[in-house]
N, C-alpha and C positions, 0 to 999 in steps of 0.2 A: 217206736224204736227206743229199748233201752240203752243208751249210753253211758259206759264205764271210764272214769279221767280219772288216773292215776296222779298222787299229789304229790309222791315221794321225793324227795332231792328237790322241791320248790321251794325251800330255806322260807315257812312259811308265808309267803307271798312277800318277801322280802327280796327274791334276787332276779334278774331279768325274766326268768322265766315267771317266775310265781307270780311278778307284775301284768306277766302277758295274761295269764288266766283270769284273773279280776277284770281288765279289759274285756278279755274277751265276753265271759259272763256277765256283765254291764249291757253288751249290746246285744245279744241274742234275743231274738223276739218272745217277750215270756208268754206268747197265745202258740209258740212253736208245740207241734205235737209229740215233740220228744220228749223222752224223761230224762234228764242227766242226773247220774250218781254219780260222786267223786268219792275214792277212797285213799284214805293212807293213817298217820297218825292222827289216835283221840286231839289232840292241840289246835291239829286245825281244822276241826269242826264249825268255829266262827272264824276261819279267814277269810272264805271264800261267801259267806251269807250274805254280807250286805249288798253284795254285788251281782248275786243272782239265787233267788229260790230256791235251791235245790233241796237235793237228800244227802246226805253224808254218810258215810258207814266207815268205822275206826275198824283198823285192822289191830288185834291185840299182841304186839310183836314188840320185841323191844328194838331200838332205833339207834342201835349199833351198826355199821356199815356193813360190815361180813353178815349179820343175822340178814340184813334184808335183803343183802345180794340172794343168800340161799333162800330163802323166800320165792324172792322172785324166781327161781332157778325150778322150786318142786313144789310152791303151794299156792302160788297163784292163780294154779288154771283150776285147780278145785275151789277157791275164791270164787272164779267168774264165773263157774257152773252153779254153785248156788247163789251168785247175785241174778244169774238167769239175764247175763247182758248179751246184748248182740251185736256191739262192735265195744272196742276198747280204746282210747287213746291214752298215749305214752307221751306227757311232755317234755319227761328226763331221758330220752331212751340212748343217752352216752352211759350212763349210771344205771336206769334201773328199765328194761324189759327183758321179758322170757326167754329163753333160748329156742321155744316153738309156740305156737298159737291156735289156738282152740275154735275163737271165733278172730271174724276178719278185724284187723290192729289197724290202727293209726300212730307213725311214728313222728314226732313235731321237731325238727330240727332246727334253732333258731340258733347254735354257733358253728363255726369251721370245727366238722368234725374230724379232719387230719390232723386239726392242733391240738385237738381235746385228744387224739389218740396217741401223739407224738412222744408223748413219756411213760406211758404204758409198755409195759413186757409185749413181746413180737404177740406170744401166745392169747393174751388179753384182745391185744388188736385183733386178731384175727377171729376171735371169738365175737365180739363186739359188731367188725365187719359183716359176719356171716350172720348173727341177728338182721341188721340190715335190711339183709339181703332178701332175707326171706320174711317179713313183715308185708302187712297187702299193699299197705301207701304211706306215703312221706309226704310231708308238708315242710317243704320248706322253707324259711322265713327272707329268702334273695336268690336274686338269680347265682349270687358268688358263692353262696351256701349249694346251689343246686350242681353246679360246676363241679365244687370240690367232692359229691358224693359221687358223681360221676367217675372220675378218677379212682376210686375209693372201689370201684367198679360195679355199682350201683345203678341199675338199667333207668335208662332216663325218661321211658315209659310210666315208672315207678312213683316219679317224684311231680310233685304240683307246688307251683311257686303260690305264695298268699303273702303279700306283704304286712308287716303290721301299721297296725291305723294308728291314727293323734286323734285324744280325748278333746277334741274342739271345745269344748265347755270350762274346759280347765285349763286349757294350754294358748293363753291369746295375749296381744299386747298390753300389761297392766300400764296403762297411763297415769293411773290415780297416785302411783307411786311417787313421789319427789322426794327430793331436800336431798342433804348427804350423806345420810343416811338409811341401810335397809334393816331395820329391826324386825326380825321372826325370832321370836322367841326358842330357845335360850341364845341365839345369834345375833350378834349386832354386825353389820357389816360395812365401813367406811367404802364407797364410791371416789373416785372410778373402781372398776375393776374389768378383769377377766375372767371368764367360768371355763374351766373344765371339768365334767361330771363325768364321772368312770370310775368307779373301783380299785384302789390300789395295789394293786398286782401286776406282779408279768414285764420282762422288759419289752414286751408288745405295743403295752400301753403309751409306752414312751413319754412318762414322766419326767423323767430326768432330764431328756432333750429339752423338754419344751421346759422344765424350770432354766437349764442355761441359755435358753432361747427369749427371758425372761431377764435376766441378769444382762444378756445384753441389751437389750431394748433401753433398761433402766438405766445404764451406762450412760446408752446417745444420749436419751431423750431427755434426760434428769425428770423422767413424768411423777406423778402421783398416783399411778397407775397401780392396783394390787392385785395379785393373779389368788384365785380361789381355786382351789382344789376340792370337789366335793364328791364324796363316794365313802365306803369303810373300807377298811383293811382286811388284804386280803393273802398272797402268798407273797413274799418277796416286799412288803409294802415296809419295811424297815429300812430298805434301801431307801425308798422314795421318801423316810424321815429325815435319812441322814442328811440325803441332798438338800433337802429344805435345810436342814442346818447350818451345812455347806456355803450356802450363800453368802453373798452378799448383802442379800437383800431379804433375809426370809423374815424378817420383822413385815413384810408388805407380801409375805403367802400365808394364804389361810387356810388351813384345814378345818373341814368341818366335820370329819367321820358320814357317819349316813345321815342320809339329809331326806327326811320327808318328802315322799314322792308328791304330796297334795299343795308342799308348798314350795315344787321345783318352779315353777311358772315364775314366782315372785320372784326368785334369786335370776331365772334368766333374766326377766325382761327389764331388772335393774342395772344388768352386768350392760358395758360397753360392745362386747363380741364374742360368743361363744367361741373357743380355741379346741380342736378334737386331735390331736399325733395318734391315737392308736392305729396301728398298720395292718390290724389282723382282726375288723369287725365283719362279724357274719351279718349281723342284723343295724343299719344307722339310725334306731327310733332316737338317741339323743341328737342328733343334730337335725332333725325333723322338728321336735319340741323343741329346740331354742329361736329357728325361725319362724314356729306358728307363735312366738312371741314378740316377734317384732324386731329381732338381732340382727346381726353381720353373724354371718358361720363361716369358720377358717380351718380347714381339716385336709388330713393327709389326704393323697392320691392314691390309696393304697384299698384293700381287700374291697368292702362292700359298698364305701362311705360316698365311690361318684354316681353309684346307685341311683342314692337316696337322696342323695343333694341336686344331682345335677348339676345345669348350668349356674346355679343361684348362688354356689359358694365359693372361696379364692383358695385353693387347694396351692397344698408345700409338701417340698421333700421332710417328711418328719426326721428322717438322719440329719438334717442340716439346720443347727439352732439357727445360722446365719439369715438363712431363708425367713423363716418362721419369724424371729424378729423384725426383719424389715417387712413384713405382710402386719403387722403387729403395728408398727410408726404408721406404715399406710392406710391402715383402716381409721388410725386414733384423727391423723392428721386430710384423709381425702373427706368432705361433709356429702359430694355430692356422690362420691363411691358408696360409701354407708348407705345413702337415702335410695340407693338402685340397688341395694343389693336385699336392704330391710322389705322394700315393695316386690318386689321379683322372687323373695325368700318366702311370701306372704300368700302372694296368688301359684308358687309351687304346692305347698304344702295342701292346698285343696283338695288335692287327690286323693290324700290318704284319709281315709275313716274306719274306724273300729267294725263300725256295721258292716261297710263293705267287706272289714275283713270276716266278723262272723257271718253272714250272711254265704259268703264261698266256702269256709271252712264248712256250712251246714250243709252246701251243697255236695264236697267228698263225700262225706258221713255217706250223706244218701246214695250216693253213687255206685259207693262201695256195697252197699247192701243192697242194690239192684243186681 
């Protein structure tokens, strides 16, 4: 079976998605008898190598948005006719699949797609929707992802839940770590702290809460406590400069822009407790990796994130800094809350594995083509 994976809008394997596909292609079994081609721009010809064998084939287009939209719109499906594939997968498919389909499609939804459609023209959505609709199968990345395409009115027949896994090899408790400081170069990072990783965008995210959620804590407590902020800038993330400015205390918030996915493990398992407020996560792989490192996880109640956590994390209203702070004193100050929530955080996280995810993901593939 020729397999076609479409690379387009994967911000070369820089943004959640492009991160997922490296994963994925890491664990696939390379004695599998399928052939995966990935195609999109000449650049990322080595994004995707070290992580899995493949073939590439650069599509010679310029990488303007409007050119690829129409691409995709009238030249793709002569694309797929002479790569001569027999199924396709679509990892952007909010931005970039067909209006129809040639051979049987794989669409991979790994965020809320009514929030991704929320600021689009009525007529966009709808066009959007009605791809959808008519693509063969959906994967998607939670059951709260699976819900909202439902509504979206997306047959529920359609859709196959496949969580994503934790890189176990890379994502574990670094003990070897001490002293008071975490130096990753060009970073130097004074301890204690707090981590929140997410992208700065979106009042979703609810950065701002959790910086005033921050300013009070530092208030009671008089701690030595520094909250990290780690992700890049993304729409809206001016705001979330100012507010650090804003503070009180932003001498003790750290920005660190994008921050090396190979040396997230290091900055968790240093931090005192991973902190998550965003309200509207499709897919929780961050708060998965901060427990397979040995943390306390504290995250809203909200979209996908009790999923993913379950029982193992102390969830807050992220509207309410008041909450959030005092979950913040209780985790610095309970030793024996920490040590049941780090152990309990530890043997949850077991369940998740990349293999297991490519391994199901291999099994659609097949199924489809049955």
């Amino acid at each position: 079976m020729k397999i076609g994976i479409n690379t387009f809008g994967c911000e070369h394997g820089r943004s959640g998605i492009g991160s997922y596909l490296i994963s994925l292609f890491k664990n696939i079994d390379s004695k599998t008898k399928h052939e995966f081609i990935l195609f999109g721009e000449e650049i990322d010809r080595y994004t995707y190598s070290e992580a899995f064998a493949n073939s590439f084939e650069a599509v010679p287009i310029s990488t303007k948005k409007p050119v690829l939209k129409l691409w995709h719109r009238i030249g793709i499906l002569s694309f797929i006719k002479k790569q001569k594939f027999d199924i396709v997968l679509y990892p952007n498919p909010i931005s970039f699949m067909p209006a129809r389909f040639s051979v049987p499609s794989v669409a991979l939804v790994q965020e809320i797609a009514s929030r991704a459609l929320a600021e689009k023209p009525f007529f966009k959505r709808a066009f959007i929707v009605r791809k959808l609709k008519k693509v063969h199968k959906i994967i998607a990345g939670s059951q709260y992802i699976r819900k909202d395409l439902i509504q979206l009115g997306i047959k529920d027949a359609k859709i196959e839940v496949i969580h994503n896994g934790i890189d176990h090899s890379l994502f574990y408790p670094h003990r070897e770590l001490t002293g008071d400081t975490l130096v990753i170069k060009p970073f130097s990072i004074k301890r204690p702290y707090f981590i929140y990783v997410s992208r700065l965008q979106g009042e979703h995210k609810m950065h701002r809460e959790l910086i005033d959620a921050f300013d009070l804590f530092k208030s009671k407590t008089k701690s030595e406590h520094r909250l990290v902020l780690s992700g890049s800038d993304g729409d809206k993330a001016e705001r979330i400069h100012k507010a650090v400015a804003a503070s009180a205390y932003a001498e003790d918030i750290f920005l660190t822009g994008h921050f090396p996915h190979e040396n997230l493990p290091e900055l968790y398992s240093c931090a005192d407790a991973s902190v998550f407020p965003s309200i509207a996560e499709g897919v929780g792989l961050p708060i998965l990796e901060a427990m397979a490192t040995g943390i306390p996880v504290l995250c809203a109640k909200a979209g996908s994130l009790p999923e993913f956590a379950g029982n193992s994390a102390i969830y807050f209203d992220a509207h309410n800094p008041v909450e959030i702070a005092e979950n913040l004193e209780r985790i610095v100050n309970d030793e024996k809350l920490r040590e049941t929530m780090i152990e309990n955080g530890l043997d949850w996280v077991k369940r998740f594995s990349w293999t297991k995810t490519a391994d199901k993901t291999i099994e659609v593939l097949e199924n489809l083509e049955a």
